[in-house]
N, C-alpha and C positions, 0 to 999 in steps of 0.2 A: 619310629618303629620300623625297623626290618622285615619285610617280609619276603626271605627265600624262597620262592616258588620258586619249580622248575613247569614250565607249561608245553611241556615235550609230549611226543606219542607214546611214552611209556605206560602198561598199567598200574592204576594203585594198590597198594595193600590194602586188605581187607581191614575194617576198622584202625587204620592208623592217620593220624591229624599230620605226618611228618611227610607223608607221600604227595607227589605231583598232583596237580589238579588236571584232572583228563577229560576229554568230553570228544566219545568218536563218535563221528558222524559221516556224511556223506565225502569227506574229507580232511582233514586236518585237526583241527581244536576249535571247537567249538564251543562256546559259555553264556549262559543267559543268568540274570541275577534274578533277587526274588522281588515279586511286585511290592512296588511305591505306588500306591493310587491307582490300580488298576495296572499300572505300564511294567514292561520289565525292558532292560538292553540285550537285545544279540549281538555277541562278537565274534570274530573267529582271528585266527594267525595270519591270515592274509584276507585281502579286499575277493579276490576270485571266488578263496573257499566259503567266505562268508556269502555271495551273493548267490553262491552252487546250493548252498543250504538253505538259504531265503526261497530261491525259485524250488527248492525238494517237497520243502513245505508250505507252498503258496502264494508267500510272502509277492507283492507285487516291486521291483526293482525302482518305482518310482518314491518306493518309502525309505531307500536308501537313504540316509544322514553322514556328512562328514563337515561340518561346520569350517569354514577358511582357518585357516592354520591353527586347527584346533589338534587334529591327529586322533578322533575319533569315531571311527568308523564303526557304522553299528544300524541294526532295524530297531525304532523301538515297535513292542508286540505286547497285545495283550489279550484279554479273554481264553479262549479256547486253542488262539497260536499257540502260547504258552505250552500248556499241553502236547500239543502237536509238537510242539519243538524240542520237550522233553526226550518223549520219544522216541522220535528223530534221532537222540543221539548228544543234544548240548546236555551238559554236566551246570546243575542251576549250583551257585556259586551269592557269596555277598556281595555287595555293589564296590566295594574296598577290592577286592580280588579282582573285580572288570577291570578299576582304575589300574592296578600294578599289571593285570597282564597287556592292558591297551601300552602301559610305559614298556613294557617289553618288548611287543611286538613293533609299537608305531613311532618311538622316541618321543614319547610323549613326555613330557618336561614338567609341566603344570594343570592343573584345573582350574 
């Protein structure tokens, strides 16, 4: 399966399945997926912008995650973050669209 994202700071078109996935926020691109058991992933295009938007919305910077040479960078969030993180500005996206835009941003190879 091909999945041509572009994960640029372009805006989407209004109801079209074929436009970029966006999520502005305090910086850059921003994506949270939809909860699995409570938890959801935050990502962003870079390690800075991602932890600029953690600390925007509370997030404490020791809950940062990047697993040794996994190339996953990410808070997991849940409850009422979530929410708050919406807000904020991430664009809530499926868990499938985390994976491709983490391969994007971080050469991420495998899961």
């Amino acid at each position: 399966m091909n999945l041509e994202m572009n994960f640029d700071n372009s805006t989407n078109a209004e109801n079209s399945t074929s436009a970029p996935i966006v999520g502005y926020a305090v910086l850059g691109v921003v994506l949270i997926d939809f909860p699995k058991n409570g938890w959801c992933h935050l990502v962003a295009d870079t390690i800075p912008n991602l932890h600029s938007f953690a600390q925007s919305i509370g997030l404490n910077k020791c809950w940062f995650q990047n697993k040794r040479n996994k190339n996953q960078p990410h808070y997991d969030v849940k409850g009422a973050m979530i929410d708050k993180a919406i807000k904020a500005g991430a664009k809530q996206v499926d868990s499938k669209t985390i994976v491709e835009f983490l391969r994007q941003h971080y050469a991420l190879t495998k899961l």
